[in-house]
N, C-alpha and C positions, 0 to 999 in steps of 0.2 A: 504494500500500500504506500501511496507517493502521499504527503503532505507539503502543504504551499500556507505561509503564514505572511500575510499582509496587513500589518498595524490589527486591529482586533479581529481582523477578519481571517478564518479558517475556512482551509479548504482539503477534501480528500479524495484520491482519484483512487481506486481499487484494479487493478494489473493484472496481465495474464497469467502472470507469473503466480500471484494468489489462486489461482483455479486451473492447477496443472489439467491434459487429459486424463487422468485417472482419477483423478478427483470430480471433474465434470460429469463423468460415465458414470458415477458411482452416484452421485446425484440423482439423474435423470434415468438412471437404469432402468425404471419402472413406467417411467410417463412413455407415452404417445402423443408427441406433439402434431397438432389437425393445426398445418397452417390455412387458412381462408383467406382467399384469393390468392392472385398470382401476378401481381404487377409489378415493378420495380426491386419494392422490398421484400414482399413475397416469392418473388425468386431466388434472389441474392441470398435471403439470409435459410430459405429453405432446402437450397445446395449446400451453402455452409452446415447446416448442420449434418445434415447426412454423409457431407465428407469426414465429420467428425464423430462419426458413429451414434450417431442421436437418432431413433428410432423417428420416424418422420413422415407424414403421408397427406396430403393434398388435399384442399376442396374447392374447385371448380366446376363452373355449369360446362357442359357440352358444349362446342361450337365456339368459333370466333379465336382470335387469336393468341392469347393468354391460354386455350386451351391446347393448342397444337403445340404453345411452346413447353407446356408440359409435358405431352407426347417428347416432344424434340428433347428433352431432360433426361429423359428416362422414367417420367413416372408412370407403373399401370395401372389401369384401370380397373376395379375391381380388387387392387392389392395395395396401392399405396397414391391410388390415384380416386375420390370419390364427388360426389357433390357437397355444395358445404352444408348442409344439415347430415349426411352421414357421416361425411369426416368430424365434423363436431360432438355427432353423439361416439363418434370412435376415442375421440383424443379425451387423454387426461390435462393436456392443454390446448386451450383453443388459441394459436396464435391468431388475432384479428386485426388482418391488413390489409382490409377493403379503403378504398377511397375514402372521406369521410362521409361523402354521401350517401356512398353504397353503406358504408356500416348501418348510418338510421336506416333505409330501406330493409336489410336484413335481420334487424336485429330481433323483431319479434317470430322467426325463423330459427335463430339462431339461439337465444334463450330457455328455450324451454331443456337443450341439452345442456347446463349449465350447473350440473348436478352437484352434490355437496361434497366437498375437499377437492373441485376441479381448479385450475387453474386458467383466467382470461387476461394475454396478455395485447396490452396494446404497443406498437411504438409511434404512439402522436395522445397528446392528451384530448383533444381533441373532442372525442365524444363526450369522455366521463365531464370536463369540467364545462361544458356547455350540456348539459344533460335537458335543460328546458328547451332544447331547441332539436337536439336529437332525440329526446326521451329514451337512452341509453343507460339502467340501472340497473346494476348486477345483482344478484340474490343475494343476502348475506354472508353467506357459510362457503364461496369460495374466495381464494385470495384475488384480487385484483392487482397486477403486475406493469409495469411499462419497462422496455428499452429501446430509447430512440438514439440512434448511429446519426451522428453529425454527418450524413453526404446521401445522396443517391443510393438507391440499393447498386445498381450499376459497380460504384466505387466501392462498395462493400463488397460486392466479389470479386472485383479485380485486387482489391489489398489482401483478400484473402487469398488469393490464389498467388498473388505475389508475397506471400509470409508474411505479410504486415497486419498490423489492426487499425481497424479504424475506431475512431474517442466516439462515445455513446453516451449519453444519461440514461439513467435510472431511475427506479423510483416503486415505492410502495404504498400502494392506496390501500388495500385491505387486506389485512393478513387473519386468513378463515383457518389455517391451518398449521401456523405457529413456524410455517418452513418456507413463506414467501419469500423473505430477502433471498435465502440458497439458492431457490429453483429463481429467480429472476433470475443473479451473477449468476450463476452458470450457464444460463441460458445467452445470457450478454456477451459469454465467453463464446461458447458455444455458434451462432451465429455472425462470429468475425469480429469481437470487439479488442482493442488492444488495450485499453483504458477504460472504465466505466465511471462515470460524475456522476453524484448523487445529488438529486431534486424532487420534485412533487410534479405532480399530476397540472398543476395550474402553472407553475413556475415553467415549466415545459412546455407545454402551450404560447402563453404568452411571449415568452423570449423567439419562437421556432417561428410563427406567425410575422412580430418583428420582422426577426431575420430574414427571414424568405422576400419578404414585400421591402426591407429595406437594401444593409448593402449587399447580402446574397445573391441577389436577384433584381428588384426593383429600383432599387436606388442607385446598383452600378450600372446598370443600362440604361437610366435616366442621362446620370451624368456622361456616359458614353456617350449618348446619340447628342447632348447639349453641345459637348467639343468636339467631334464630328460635323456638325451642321455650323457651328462656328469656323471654323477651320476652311470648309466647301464654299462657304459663302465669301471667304475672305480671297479667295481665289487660288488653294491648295486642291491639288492633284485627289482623287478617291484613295488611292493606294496609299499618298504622305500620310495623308485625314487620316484615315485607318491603324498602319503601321506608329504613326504617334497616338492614338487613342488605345488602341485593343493590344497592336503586336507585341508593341515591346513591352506593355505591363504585363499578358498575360504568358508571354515566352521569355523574359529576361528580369522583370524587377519582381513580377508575384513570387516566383520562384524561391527568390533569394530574400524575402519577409518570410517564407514559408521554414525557411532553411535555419534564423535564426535572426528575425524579429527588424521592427520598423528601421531602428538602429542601425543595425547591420545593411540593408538596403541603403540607407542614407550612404554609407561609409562608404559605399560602393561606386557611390557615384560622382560623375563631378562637382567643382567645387558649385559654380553657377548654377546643378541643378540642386543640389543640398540649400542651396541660399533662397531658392526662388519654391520648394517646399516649405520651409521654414516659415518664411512672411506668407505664404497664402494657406496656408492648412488651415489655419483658425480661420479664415476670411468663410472657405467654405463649413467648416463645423458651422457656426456661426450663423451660418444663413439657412442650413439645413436641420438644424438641430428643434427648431420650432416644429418643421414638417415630422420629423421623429419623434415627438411628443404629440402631436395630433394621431399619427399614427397607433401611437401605444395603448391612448386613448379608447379609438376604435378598437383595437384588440380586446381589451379590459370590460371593456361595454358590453362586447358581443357581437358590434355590430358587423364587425368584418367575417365572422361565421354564419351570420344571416344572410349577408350575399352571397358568400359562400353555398351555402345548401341551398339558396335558391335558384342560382345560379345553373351549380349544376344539377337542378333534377329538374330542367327545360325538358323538353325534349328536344329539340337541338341543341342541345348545348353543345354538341361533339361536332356537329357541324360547324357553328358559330367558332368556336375553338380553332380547328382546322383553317378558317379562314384570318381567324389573326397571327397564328402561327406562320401561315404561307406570307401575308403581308412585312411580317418583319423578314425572312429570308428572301424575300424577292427586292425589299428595300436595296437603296443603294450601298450604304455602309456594309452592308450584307452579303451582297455582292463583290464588292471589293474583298472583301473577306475572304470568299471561298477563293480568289485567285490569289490573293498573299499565300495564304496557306496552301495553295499548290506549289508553290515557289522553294515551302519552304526543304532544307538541306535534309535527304535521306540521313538516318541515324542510321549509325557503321552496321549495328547488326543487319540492318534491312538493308542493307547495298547485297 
């Protein structure tokens, strides 16, 4: 276990290394984990564990592509492959990593196997702590579990297939069986975690929400596409635009903050560009730090999960999606993009 002490503030990260595999196995010997659904993380983390001898078996509808990709996996049908009300009533855990949509939609399916000492693990708090909106409430008497992996399921098997782990929180909402903490960590471990941070079911939520719509996502494609279209307008090339906006932070400076912190990037660079971060870093915190308070707001409130679930239970919503999705790739910044990035220098192994 790693400890971090910042003025009175405590922090504990729990390690792979705390939950060797024979310790894991010895764990979970007995359970049946029924993951439910099969989309990002549902994949990722339901190969991991079967790589890791963790008894393991699928719930999937027939049809469409999530289920072929399980075919494509290896899972059978009939044996470790079922729908999600039998794999549910099969497992002594029910991983649940349906959409958040899909979980309200399923859940009154999905409950009544939810029988006493089982275990319901989420990794997004999502449903439990917005419960008025999904009417998402577990029976007493089993434990209630979370492990949300900081990335993509995506990155969660590629770290795991490359010996790595990826940093997760944790978290324990209800312990029916006096052995929730164990079966989560191990499960954490289990599923590809290298680290695990312990939080709550709302703390979770709210930060992952942030993040996502801030600078995960929302807020650095903002600022992207702001100095992109300044840059265009001032009369630089697509390619300069680009390469100064996307290429070299996300092939050359992200890197090296990833490698060893904001500092270390600075130091790396020259001295005029260290000087001209310096004086404007605050200019933008500063300007954007309002909109991050508005934002935290709606998180807190609800109201960003109300759009959310309304959102998506349109019935096009998948369509509508599709079309904003293609709109930013056919964009010009976008464009520019995919031709930098063909440009870029084969890595030696791939020559």
């Amino acid at each position: 276990m790693k400890e971090l002490h910042l003025g009175n503030n405590h922090d504990t990260a729990v390690e792979r290394g705390d939950y060797p595999p024979a310790k894991v196995k010895e764990i979970l010997k007995d359970e049946i984990v029924a993951v439910i659904g099969y989309g990002v993380q549902g994949r990722g983390q339901s190969l991991n564990m079967r790589d890791n001898g963790v008894t393991v078996i699928v719930g999937q509808r027939q049809g469409g592509k999530a289920y072929d990709l399980c075919l494509e996996d290896g899972w059978v049908p009939g044996e470790t492959l079922f729908d999600p009300e039998t794999a549910a009533a099969k497992g002594t855990v029910i991983q649940y990593l349906l959409s958040d949509a899909g979980q309200k939609e399923m859940w009154p399916k999905i409950k009544p196997h939810l029988t006493a000492g089982k275990a319901l693990y989420f990794s997004h708090g999502f449903s439990i702590v917005y419960k008025d909106q999904t009417n998402v409430v577990p029976p007493t008497d089993i434990d209630v579990i979370l492990c949300a992996p900081k990335g993509s399921g995506t990155t969660v098997r590629r770290l795991f297939l490359e010996g790595r782990g990826i940093n997760s929180s944790f978290a324990i909402h209800q312990d029916a069986t006096g052995n929730a903490r164990e079966r989560c960590l191990a499960l954490g471990v289990a599923i590809g975690s290298g680290y695990l941070f312990e939080t709550t079911f709302q703390k979770e939520v709210f930060s992952d929400l942030t993040g996502e719509r801030g600078v995960l996502m929302g807020a650095i494609y903002g600022l992207w596409l702001a100095q992109y279209e300044v840059l265009r307008e001032h009369g630089h090339s697509p390619s300069e635009a680009f390469n100064e906006t996307v290429e070299e932070a996300t092939q050359s400076l992200y890197p090296l903050i990833a490698e060893k912190g904001m500092d270390w990037m600075y130091a790396n660079c020259s001295t005029t560009a260290q000087r001209g971060a310096l004086d404007w870093f605050a200019k933008f915190r500063d300007a954007s730090k309002p909109v991050f308070e508005n934002l935290y707001h709606s998180v807190e409130t609800g109201e960003e999960t109300r759009r959310v679930l309304e959102a998506n239970s349109r019935p096009d919503y998948r369509e509508q999606l599709e079309k904003e999705l293609k709109a930013i790739s056919e964009s010009e910044m976008w464009k520019a993009g995919a031709w930098v990035r063909s440009l870029r220098p084969e890595r030696a192994g791939d020559e």
